[in-house]
Z-matrix of the N, CA and C atoms (Angstrom, degrees):
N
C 1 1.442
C 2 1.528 1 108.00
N 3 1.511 2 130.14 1 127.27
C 4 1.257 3 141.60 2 -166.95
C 5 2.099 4 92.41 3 -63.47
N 6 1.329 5 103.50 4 171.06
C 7 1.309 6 101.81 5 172.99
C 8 1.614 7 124.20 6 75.18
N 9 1.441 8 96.92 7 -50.62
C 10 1.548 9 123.12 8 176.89
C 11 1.345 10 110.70 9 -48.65
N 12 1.589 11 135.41 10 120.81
C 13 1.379 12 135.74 11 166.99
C 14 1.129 13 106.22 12 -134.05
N 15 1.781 14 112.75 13 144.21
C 16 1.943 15 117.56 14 -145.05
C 17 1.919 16 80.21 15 -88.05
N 18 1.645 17 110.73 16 -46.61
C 19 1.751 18 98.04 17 -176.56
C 20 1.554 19 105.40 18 -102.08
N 21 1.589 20 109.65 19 164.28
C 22 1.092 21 117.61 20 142.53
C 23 1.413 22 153.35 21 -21.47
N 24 1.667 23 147.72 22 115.94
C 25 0.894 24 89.78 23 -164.26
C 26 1.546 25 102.42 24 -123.74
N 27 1.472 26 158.03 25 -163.07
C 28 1.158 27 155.10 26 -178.53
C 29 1.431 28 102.91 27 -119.50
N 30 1.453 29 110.20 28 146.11
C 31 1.472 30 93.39 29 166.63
C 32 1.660 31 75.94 30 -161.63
N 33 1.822 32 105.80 31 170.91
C 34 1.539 33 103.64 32 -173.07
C 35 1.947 34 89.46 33 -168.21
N 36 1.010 35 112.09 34 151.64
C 37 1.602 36 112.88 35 165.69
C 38 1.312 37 127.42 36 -105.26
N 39 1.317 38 109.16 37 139.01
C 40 1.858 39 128.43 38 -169.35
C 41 0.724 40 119.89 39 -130.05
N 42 1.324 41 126.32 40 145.38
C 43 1.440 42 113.49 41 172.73
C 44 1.602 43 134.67 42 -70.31
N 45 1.491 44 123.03 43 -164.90
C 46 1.450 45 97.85 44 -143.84
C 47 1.862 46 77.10 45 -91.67
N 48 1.454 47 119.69 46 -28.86
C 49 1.236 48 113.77 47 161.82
C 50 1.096 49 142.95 48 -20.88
N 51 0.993 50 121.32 49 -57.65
C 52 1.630 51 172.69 50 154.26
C 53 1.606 52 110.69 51 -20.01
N 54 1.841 53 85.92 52 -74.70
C 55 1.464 54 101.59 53 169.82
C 56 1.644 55 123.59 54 -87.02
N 57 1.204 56 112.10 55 -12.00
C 58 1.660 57 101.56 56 154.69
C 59 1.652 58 124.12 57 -71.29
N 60 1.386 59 97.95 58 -4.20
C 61 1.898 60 94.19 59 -162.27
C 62 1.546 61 79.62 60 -110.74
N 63 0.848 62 135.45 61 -24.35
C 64 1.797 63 125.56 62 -179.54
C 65 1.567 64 109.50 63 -88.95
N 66 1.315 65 112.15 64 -31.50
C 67 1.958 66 114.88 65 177.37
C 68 1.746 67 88.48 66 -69.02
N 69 1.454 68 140.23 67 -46.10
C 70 1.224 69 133.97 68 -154.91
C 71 1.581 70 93.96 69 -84.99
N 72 0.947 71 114.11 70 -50.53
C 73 1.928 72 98.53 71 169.83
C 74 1.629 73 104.51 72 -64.32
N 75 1.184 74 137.32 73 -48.79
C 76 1.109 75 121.87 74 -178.44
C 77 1.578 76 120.69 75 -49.27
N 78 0.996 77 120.11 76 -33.93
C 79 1.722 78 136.03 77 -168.48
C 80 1.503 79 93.02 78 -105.03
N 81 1.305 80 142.03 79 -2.06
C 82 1.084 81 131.43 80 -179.35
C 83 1.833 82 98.53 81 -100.44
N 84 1.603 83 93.39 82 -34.84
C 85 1.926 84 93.38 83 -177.74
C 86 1.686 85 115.32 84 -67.88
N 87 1.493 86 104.65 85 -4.89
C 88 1.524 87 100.52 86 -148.14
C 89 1.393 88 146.16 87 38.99
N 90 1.423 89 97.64 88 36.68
C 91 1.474 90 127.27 89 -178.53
C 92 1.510 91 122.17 90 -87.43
N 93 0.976 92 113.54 91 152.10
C 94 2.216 93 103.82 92 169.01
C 95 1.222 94 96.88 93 -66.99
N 96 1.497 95 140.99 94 171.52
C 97 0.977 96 147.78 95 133.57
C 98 1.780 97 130.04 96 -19.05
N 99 1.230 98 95.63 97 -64.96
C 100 1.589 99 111.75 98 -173.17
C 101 1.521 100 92.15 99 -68.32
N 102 1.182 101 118.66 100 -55.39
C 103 1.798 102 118.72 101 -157.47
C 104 1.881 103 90.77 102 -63.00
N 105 1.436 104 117.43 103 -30.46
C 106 1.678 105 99.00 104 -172.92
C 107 1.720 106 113.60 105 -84.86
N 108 1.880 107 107.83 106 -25.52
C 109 1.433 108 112.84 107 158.88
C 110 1.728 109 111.96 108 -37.66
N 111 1.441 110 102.40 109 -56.55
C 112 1.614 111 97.93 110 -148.77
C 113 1.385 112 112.84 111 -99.55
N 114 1.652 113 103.30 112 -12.98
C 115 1.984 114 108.08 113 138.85
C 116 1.535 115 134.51 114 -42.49
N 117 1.854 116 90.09 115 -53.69
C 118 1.497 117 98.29 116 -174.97
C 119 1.302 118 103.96 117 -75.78
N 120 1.454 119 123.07 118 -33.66
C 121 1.737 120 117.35 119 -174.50
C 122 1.496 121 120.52 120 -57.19
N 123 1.237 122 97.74 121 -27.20
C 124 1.515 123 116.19 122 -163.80
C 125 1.678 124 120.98 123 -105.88
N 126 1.361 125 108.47 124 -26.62
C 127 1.366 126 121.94 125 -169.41
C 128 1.484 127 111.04 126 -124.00
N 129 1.192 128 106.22 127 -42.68
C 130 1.879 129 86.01 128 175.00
C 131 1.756 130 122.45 129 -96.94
N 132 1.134 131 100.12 130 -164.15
C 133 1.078 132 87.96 131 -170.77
C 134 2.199 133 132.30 132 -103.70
N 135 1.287 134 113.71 133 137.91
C 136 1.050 135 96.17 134 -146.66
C 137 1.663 136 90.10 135 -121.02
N 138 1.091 137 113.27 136 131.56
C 139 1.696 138 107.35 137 170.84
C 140 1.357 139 116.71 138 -99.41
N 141 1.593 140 116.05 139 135.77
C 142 0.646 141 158.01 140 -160.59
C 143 1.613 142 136.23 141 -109.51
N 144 1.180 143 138.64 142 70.29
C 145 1.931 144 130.24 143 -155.37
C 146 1.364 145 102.91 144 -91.70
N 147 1.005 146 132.46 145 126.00
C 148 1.520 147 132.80 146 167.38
C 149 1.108 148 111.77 147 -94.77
N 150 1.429 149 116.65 148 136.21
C 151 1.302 150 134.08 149 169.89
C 152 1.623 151 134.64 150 -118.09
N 153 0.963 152 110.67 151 127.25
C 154 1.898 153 118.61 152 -150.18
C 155 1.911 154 96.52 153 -48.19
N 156 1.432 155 127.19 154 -27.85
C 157 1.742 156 118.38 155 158.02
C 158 1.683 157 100.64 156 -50.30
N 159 1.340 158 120.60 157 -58.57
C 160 1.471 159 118.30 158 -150.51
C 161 1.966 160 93.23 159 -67.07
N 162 1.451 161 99.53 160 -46.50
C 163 1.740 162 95.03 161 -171.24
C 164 1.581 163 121.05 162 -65.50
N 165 1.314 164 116.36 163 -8.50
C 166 1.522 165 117.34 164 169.99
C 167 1.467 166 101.17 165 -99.83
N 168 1.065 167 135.46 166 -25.25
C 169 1.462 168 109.74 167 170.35
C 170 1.850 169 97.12 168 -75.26
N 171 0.877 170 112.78 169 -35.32
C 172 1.764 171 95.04 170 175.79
C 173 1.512 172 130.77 171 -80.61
N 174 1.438 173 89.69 172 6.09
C 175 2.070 174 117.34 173 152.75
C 176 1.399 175 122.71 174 -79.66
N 177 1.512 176 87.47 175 -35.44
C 178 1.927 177 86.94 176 177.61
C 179 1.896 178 92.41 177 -98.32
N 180 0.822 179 143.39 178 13.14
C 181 1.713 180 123.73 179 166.39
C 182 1.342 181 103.90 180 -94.59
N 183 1.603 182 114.86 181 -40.35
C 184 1.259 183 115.38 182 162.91
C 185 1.257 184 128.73 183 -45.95
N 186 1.634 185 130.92 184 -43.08
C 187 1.260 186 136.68 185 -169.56
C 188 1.894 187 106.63 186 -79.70
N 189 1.506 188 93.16 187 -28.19
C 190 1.717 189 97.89 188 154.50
C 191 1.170 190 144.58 189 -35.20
N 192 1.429 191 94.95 190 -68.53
C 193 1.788 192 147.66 191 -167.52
C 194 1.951 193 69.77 192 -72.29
N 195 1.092 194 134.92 193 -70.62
C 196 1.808 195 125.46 194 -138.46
C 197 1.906 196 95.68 195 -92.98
N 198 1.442 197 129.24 196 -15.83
C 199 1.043 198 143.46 197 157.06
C 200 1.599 199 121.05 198 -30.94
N 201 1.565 200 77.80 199 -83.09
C 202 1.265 201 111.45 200 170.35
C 203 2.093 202 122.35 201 -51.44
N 204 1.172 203 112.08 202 -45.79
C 205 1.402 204 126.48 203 158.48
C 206 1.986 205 117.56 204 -52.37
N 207 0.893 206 83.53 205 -63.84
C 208 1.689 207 91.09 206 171.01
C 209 1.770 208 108.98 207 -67.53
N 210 0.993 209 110.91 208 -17.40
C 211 1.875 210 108.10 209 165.86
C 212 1.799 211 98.14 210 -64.93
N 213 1.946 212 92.42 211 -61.83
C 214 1.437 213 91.01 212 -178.74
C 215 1.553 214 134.40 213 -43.29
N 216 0.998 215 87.29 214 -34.58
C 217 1.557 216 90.88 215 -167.85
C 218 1.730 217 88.40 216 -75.80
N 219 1.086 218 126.45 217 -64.06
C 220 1.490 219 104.55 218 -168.34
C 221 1.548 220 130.40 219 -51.66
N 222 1.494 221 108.97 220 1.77
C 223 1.480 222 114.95 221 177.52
C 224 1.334 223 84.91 222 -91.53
N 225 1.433 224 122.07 223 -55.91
C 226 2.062 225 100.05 224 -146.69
C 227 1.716 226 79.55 225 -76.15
N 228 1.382 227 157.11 226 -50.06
C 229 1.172 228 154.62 227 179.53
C 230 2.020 229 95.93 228 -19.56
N 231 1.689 230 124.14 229 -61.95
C 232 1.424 231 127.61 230 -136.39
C 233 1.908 232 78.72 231 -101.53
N 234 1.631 233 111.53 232 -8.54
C 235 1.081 234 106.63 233 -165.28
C 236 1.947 235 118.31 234 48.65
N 237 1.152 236 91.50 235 56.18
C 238 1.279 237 111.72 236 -157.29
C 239 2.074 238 87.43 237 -123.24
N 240 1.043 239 131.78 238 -2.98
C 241 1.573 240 140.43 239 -179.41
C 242 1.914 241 110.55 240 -4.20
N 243 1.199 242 116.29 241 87.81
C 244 1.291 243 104.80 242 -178.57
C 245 1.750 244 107.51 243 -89.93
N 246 1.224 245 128.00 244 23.09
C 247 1.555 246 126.66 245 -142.75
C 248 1.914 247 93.88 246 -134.20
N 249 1.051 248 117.56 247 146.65
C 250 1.380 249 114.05 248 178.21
C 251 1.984 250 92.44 249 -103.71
N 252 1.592 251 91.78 250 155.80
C 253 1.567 252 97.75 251 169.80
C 254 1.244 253 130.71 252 -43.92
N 255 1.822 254 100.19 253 -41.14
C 256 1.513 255 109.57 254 176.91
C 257 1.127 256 115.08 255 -68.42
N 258 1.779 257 128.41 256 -38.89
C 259 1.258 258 123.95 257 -177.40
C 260 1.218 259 97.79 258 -73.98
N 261 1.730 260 155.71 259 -46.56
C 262 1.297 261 133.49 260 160.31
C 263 1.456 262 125.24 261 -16.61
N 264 1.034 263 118.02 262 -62.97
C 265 1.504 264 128.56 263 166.38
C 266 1.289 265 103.22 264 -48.08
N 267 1.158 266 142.04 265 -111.47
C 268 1.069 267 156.82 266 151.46
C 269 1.892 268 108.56 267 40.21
N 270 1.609 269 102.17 268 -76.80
C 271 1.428 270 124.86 269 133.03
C 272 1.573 271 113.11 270 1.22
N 273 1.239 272 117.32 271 -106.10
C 274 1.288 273 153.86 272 -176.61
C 275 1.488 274 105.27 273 -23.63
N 276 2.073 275 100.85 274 -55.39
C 277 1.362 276 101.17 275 -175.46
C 278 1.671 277 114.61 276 -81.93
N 279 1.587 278 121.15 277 -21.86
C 280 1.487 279 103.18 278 178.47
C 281 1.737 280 97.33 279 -96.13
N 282 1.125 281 131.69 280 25.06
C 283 1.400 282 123.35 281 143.96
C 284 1.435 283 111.79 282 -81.10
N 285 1.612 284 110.67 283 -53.18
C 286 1.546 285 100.76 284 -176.23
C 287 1.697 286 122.71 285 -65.53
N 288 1.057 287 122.47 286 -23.50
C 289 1.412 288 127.96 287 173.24
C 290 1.405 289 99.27 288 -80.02
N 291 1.550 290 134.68 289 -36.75
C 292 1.611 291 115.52 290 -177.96
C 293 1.404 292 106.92 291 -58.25
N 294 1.695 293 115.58 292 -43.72
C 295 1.331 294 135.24 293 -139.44
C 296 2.058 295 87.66 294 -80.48
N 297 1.448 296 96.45 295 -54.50
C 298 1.590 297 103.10 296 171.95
C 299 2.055 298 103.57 297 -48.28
N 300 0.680 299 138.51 298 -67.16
C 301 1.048 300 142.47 299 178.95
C 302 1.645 301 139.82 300 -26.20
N 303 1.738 302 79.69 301 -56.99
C 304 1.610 303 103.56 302 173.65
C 305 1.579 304 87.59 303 -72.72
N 306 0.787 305 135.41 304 -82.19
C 307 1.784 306 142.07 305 -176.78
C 308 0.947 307 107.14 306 33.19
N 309 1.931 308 82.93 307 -77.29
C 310 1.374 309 116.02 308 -168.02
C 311 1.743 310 139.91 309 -85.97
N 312 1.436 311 92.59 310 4.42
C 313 1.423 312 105.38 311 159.50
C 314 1.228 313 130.21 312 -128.22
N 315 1.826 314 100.15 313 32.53
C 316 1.796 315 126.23 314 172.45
C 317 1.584 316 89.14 315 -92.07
N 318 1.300 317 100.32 316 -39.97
C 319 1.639 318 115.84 317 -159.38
C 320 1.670 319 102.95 318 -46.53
N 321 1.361 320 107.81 319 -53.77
C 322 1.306 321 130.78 320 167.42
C 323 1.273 322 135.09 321 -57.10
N 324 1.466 323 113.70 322 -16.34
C 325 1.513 324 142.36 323 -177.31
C 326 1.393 325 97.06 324 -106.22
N 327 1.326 326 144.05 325 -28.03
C 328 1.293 327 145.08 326 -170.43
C 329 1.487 328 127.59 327 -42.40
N 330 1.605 329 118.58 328 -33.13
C 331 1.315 330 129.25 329 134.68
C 332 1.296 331 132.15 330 -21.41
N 333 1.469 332 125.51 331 -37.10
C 334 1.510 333 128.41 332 173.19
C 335 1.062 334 119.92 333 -68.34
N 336 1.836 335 116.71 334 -27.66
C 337 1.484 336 94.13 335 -164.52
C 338 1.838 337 92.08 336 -132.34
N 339 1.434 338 107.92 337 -6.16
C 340 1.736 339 110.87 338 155.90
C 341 1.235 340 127.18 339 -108.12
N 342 1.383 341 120.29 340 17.65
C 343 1.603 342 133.74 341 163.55
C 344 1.149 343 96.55 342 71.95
N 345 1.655 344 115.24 343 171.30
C 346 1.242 345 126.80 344 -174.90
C 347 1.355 346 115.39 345 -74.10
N 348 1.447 347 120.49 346 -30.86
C 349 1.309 348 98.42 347 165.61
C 350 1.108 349 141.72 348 -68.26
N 351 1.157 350 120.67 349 -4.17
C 352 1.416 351 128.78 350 179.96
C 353 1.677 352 107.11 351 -84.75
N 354 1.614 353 134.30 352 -25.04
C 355 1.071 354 156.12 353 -137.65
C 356 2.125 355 98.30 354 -79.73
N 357 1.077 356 118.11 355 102.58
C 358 1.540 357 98.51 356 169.13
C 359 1.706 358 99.46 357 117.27
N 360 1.629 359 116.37 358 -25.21
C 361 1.596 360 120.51 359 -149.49
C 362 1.766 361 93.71 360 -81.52
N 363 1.175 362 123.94 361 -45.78
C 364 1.609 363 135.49 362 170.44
C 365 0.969 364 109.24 363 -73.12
N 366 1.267 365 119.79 364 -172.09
C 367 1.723 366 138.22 365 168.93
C 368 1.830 367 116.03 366 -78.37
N 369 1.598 368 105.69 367 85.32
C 370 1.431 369 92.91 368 -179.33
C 371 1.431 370 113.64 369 -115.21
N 372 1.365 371 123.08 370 175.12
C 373 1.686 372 122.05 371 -162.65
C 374 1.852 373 101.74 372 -75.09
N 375 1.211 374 106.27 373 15.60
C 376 1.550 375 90.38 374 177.98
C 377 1.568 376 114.84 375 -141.22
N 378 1.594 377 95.56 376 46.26
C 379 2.007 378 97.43 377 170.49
C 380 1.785 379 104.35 378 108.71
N 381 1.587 380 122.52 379 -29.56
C 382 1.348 381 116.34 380 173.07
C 383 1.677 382 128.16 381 -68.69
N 384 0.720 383 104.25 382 128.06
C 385 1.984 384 129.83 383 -173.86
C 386 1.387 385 114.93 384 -67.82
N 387 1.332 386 111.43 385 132.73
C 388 1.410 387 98.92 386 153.66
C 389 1.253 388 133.00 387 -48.23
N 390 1.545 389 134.05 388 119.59
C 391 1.614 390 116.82 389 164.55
C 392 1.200 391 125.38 390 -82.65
């Protein structure tokens, strides 16, 4: 069916800057496009600053995410299961990628509640090292 696409797709606007310095790494990796998007999204490294607005909305997805769990449990508890296996799975994986996610842009927020000196001394999402 014309129109029809099996995934999703992303798209976002940049400048033309932007997109000359990412087509020249792209053509420099000898990569497709998409395969160097969802390399770089996924595999390198991306910094990240958290800010105490961004970390309470990722208080309330959390209180969702643990909401929602405690529903679960009272179905397989009443054995009452309203959820198919696949949607378990399913489940499982956009918790673990939210949960991966938030992680990693607390990591980046970590300054708020261990001050700046602490900021950079561990392994954080924006250039700091293990010591």
């Amino acid at each position: 069916m014309p129109g029809v696409h099996k995934n999703p797709t992303i798209s976002f606007r940049i400048s033309d800057y932007e997109r000359r310095e990412i087509e020249a790494k792209i053509k420099a990796s000898g990569m497709q496009k998409k395969d160097y998007f969802v390399r770089s999204c996924i595999y390198n490294h991306v910094c990240v600053v958290g800010k105490k607005e961004t970390v309470y909305v990722l208080v309330e997805e959390l209180q969702k995410m643990q909401q929602n769990l405690y529903q679960l449990n009272e179905q397989i508890l009443s054995e009452d299961i309203q959820i198919t296996s696949e949607e378990m799975q399913e489940l499982q994986l956009d918790y673990e990628y939210m949960l991966k996610a938030i992680l990693w842009m607390l990591e980046g927020a970590r300054y708020l509640w261990e001050g700046k000196s602490t900021a950079g001394k561990e392994s954080d999402n924006c250039g700091g090292s293990k010591s």
